[in-house]
Backbone as ProteinMPNN parsed JSONL, in Angstrom:
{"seq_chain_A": "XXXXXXXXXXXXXXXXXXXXXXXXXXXXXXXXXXXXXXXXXXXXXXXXXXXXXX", "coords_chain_A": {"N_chain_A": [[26.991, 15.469, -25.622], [24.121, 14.605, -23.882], [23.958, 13.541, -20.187], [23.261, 10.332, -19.249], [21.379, 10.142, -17.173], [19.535, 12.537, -17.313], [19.049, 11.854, -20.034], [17.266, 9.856, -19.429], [15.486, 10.37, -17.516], [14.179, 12.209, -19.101], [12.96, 10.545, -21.039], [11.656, 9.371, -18.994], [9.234, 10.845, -18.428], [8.059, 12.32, -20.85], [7.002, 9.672, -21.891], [5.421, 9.364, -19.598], [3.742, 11.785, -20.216], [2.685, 10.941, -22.149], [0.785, 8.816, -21.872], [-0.931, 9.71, -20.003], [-2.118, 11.554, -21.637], [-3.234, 9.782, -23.478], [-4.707, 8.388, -21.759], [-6.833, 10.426, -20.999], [-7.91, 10.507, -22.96], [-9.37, 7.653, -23.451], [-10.557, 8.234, -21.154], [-12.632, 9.742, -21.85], [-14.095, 9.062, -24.11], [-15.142, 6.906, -22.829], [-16.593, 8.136, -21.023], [-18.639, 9.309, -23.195], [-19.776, 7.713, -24.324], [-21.36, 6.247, -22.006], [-23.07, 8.066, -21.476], [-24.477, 8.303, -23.896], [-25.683, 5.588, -23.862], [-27.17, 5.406, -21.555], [-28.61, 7.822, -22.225], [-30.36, 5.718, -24.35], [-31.574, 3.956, -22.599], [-33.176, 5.1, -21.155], [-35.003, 6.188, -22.523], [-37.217, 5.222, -23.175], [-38.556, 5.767, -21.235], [-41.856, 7.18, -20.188], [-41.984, 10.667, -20.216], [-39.937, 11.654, -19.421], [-37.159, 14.267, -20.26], [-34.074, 14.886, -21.257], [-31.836, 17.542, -20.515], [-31.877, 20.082, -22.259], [-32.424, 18.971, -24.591], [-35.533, 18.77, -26.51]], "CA_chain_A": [[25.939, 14.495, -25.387], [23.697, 14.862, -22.399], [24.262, 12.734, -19.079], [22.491, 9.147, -19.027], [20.623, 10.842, -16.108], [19.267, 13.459, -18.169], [18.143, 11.0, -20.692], [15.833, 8.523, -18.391], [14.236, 11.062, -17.057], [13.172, 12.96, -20.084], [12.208, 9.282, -21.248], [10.12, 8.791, -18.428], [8.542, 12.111, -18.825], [7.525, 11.531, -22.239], [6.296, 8.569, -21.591], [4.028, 9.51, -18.503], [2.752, 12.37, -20.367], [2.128, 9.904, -23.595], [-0.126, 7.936, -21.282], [-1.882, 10.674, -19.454], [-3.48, 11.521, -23.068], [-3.849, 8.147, -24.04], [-5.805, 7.998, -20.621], [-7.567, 11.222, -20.707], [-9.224, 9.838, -23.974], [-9.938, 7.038, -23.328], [-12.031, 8.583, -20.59], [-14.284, 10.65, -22.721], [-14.902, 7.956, -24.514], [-16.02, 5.573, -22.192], [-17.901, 8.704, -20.775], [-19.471, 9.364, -23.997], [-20.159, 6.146, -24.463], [-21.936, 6.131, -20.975], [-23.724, 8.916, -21.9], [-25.285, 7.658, -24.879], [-26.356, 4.523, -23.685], [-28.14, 6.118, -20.976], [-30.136, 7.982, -23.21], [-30.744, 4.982, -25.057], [-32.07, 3.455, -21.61], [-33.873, 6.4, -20.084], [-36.059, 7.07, -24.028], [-38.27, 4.67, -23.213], [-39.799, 5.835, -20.026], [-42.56, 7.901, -20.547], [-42.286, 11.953, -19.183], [-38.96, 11.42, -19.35], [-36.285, 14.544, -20.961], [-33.027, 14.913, -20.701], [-32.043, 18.971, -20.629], [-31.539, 20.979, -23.776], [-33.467, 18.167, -25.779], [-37.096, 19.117, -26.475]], "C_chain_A": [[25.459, 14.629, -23.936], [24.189, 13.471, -21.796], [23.401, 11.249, -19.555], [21.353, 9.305, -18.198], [19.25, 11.586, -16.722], [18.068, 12.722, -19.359], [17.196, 9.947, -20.281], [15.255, 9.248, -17.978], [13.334, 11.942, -18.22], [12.312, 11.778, -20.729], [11.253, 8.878, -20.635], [8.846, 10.121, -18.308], [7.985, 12.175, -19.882], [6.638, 10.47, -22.133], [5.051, 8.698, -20.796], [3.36, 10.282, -19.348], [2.19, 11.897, -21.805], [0.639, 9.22, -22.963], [-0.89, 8.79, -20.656], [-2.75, 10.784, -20.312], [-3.872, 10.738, -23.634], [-5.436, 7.879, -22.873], [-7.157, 8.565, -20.479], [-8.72, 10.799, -22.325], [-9.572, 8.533, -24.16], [-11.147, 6.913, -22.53], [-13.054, 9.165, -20.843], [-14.257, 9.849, -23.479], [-15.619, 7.064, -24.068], [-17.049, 6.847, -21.419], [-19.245, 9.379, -21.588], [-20.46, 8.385, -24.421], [-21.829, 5.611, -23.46], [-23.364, 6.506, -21.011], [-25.219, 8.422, -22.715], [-26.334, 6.249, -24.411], [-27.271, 4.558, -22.001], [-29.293, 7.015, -21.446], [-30.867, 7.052, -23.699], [-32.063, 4.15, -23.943], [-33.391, 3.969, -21.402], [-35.358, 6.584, -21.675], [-36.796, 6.561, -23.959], [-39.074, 4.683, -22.056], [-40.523, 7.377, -20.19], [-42.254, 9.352, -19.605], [-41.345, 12.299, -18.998], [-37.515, 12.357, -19.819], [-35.448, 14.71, -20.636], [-32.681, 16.873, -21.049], [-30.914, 19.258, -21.541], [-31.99, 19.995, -24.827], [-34.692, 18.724, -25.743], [-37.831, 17.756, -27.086]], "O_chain_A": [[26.218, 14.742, -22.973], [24.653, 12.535, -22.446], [22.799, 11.481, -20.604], [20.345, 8.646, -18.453], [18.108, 11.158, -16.553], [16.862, 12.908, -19.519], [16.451, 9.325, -21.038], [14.072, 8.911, -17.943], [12.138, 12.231, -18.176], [11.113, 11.952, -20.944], [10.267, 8.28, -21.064], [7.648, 9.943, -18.089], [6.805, 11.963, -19.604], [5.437, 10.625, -22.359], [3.935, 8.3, -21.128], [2.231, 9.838, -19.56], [1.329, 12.517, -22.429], [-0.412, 9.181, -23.603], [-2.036, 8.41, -20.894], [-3.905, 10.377, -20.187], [-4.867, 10.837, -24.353], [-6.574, 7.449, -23.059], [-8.195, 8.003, -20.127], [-9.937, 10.865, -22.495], [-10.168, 8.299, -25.212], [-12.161, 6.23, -22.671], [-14.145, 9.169, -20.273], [-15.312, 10.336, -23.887], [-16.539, 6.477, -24.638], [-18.229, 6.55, -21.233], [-20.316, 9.785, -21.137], [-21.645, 8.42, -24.753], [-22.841, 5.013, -23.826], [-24.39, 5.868, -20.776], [-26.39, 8.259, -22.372], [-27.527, 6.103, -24.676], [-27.905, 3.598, -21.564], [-30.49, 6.973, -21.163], [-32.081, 7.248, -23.64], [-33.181, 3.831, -24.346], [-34.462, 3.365, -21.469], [-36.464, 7.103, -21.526], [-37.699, 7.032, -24.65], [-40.013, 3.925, -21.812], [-39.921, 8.446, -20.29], [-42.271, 9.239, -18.379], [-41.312, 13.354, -18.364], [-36.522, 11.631, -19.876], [-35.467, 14.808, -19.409], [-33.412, 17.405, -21.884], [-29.729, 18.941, -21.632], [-31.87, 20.345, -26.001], [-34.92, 19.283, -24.67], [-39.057, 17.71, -27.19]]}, "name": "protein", "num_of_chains": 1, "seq": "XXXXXXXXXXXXXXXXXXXXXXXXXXXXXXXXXXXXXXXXXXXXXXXXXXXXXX"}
């Protein structure tokens, strides 16, 4: 059986990198999100494209 040592740290290792990807998508979401509702903003001013739309 490993140390007690051994086991808290792989626990908190796990853990951090559980939350890193929890984090990292939650940020492309809220920057998709962003995204979008900036287009949504921006579509109504005339002259206006955003690039690679036509």
């Amino acid at each position: 059986m490993p140390p007690l040592t051994d086991i808290l740290h792989r626990t908190l290792v796990v853990g951090l990198l559980g939350a890193t990807v929890a984090g990292v998508g939650v940020g492309w979401g809220v920057h998709k999100d962003t995204l979008r509702r900036g287009q949504e903003v921006c579509s109504g001013v005339p002259g206006h494209r955003f690039p690679g739309k036509l």
